[in-house]
N, C-alpha and C positions, 0 to 999 in steps of 0.2 A: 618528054613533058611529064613533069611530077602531078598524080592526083594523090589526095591526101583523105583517109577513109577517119572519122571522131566518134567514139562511140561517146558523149557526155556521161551517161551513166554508170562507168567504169571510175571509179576515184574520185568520183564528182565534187569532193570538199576543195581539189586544186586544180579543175578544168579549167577555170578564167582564167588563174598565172599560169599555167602552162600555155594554154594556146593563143597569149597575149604571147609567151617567148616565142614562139615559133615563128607567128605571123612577124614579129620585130625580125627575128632571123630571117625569115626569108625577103624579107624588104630590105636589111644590109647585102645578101648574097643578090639582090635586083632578078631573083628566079620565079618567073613567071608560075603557075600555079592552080589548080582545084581542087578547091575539099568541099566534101559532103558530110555530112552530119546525121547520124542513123538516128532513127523516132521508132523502132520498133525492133524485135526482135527476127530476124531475118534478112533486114533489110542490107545490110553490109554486102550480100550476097548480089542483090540488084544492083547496087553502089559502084561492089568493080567490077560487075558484069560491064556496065554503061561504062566505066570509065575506059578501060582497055580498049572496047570494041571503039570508041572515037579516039583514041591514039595515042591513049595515057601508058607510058612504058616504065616507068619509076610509079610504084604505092609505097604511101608511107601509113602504115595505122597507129591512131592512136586510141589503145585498148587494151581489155585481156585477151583469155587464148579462144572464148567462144569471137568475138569480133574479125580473128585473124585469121582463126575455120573460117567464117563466114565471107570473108576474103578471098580464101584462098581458094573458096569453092566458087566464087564468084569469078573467078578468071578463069578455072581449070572448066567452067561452062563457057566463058564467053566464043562466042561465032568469030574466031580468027583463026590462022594459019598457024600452025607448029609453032612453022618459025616465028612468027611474031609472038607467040607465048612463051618460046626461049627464050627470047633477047628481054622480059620482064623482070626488074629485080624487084624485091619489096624490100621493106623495113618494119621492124617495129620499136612502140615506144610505150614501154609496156604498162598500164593502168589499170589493170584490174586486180583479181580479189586473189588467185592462185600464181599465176605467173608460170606455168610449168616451162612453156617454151622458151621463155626468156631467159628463166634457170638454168640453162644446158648452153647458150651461150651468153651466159655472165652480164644478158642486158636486165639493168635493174630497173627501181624506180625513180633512181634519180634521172630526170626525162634530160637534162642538159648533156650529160654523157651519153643515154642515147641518141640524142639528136647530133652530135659530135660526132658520133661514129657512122651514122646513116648519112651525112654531107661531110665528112672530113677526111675518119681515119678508120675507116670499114674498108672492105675487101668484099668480094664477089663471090658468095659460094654456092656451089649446087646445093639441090636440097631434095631430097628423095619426097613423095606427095604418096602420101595411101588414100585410095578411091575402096568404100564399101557400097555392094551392089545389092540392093532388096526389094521383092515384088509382092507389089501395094495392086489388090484386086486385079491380080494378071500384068498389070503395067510396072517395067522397068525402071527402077530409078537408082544414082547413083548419086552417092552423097559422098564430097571429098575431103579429107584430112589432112592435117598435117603433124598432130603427135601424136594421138590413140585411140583407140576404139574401146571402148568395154562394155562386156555384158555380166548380167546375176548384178551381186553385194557391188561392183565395179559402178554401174550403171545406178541401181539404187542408193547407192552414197552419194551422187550429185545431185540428185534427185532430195531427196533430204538436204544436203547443205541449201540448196539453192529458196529450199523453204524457211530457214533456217536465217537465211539472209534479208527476210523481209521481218524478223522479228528483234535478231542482235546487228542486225548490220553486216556488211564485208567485212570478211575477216578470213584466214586462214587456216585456223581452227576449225570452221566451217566445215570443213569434209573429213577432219577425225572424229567431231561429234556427229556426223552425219552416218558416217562408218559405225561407230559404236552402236545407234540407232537402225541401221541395218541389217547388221550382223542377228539379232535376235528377231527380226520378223520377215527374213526372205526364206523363200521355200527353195531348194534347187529343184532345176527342170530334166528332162530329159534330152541327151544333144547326140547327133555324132558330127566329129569333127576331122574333116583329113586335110593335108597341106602335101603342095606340091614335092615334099620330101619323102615321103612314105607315110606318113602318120595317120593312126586312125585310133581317134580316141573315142568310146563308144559309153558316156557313162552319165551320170547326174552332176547338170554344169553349175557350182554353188558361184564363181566368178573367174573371169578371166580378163585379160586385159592384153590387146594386140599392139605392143608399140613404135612409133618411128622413131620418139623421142625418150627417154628414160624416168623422166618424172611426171606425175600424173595426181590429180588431186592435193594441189597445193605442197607439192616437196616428196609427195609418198614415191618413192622408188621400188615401182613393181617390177621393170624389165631396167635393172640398172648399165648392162650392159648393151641396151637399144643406144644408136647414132644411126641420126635421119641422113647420113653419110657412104651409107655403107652398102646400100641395097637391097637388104633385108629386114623384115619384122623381125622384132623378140617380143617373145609372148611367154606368157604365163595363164595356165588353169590349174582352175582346184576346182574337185569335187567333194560332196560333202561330209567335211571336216566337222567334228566334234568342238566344242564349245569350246572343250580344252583346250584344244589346239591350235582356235583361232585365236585365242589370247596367249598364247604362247610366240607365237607369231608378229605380233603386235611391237614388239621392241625392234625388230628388223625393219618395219615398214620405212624407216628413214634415214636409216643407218647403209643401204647398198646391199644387205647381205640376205635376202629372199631367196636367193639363188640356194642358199643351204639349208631353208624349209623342206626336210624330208616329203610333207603331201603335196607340194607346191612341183607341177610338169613344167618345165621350161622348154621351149624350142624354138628352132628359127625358119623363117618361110619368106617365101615370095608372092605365097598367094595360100589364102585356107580359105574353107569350105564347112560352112554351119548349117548341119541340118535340125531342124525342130516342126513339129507342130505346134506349139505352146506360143501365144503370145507372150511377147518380152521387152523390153525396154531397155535401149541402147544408148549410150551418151559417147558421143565425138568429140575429142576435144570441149567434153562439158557441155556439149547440145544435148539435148534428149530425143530421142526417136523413137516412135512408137508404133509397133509393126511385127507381123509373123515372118516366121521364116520361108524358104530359105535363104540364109544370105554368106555373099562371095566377098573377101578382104583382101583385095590387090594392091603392090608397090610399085608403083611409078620412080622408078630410080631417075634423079639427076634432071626430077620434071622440070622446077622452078629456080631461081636464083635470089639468095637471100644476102644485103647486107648485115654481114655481121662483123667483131671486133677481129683485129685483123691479127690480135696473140692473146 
């Protein structure tokens, strides 16, 4: 049974022709059908909690990548059996303002192509799910991803873009002007950080960014060598770097080549480990979270199954 998750507010200028084509498409395919339609910010999360847990086995969302977190966390919570959260595939059709996830498999905006490949000419992939784990006044909460986690300048640049988008609009621009506006008014914190590899980075965290997926903030390629495929995080930290140097920096952000920033730590894990005292602000896949530490970043290899294009 297909449920179908709509954020409107995602690309809102071509909501009506799009989810006029779809609803025509799914009345030629005679495929029975429920979509919900989110009014708030979180709500996607309740959407496919409810829809899975009554028997919905195909999501298709139509949104950007906070909608599709919000998805994805909504099922990786729902009250069912393993097995019935294996046999789930989703889709997306992708609407919003960054698109990161959809960048990495070549789903664009043209919604006809993706809706082609989500009923046509898609293919079944596993999909690796990272769960971050943080205690909010003693009580456990996990909050789930599916492309990245970031904290410092990583965290404060959506945080800015997304301010940013109630004055110029969506746009993609959005979190380089956001970045540039962060870069000059964040403080780094003090962190230590170890991962189930040996690592123990013990220093002042100015940003880093955990990824499943390689692109992050609208095209910027912080861990260009992350695939939600594979098992593993790639991750990137930097401590605090000199002005210079963050501008120096700056030309690689989209080009793939970060990886050969001399102050830029890359490494790869299965699970890391953020210790702090300092209040800090975290964005998921472009969520914001707002919370002390300590918190635990685990890989759910091969949780979910995503239709994607099938070459």
């Amino acid at each position: 049974m297909l449920g179908i998750i709509i954020n409107p507010k995602s690309g809102k200028s071509r909501y009506r022709r799009q989810r006029l084509y779809l609803f025509h498409l799914l009345k030629q395919r005679k495929q029975p059908f429920t979509y919900k339609v989110t009014q708030y910010a979180g709500h996607a999360v309740e959407l496919a909690r409810e829809l899975v847990e009554n028997g919905h086995n195909q999501i298709l969302v139509l949104g950007g990548d906070g909608t599709l977190s919000e998805t994805i966390d909504g099922i990786m919570h729902a009250q069912i059996s393993n097995e019935q959260r294996q046999n789930i595939t989703f889709g997306l059709m992708p609407r919003g303002t960054g698109n990161d996830w959809g960048r990495f498999w070549q789903l664009t905006r043209d919604y006809k192509k993706s809706l082609d490949v989500f009923f046509n000419t898609g293919k079944q992939q596993p999909i690796d799910i990272g769960c971050l784990t943080l205690w909010r006044n003693g009580q456990e909460e996990k909050h789930y991803f599916i492309n990245s986690v970031g904290f410092g300048i990583d965290a404060k640049t959506c945080q800015r873009a997304q301010i940013l988008k109630y004055y110029v609009g969506s746009h993609g621009l959005n979190y380089f002007f956001g970045l540039l506006s962060a870069i000059f008014t964040h403080k780094s914190i003090p962190v230590t950080l170890t991962n189930d590899n040996g690592l123990t980075i013990s220093d002042r965290l100015f940003t880093m960014n955990i990824g499943n997926g390689p692109f992050s903030g609208g095209g910027i390629r912080q861990n260009p060598d992350a695939d939600p495929r594979d098992g593993v995080f790639h991750a990137m930290f930097v401590a605090h770097p000199t002005v210079k140097l963050i501008l120096s920096a700056i030309p690689n952000l989209f080009n793939g080549k970060l990886k050969e920033v001399s102050f830029i730590r890359n490494f790869t894990a299965q699970s890391v480990n953020i210790q702090t005292d300092k209040h800090i602000i975290i964005e998921k896949d472009g969520i914001l979270i707002d919370s002390c530490g300590p918190y635990k970043v685990d890989i759910m290899p091969s949780a979910l199954k995503m239709i994607v294009p099938s070459c």
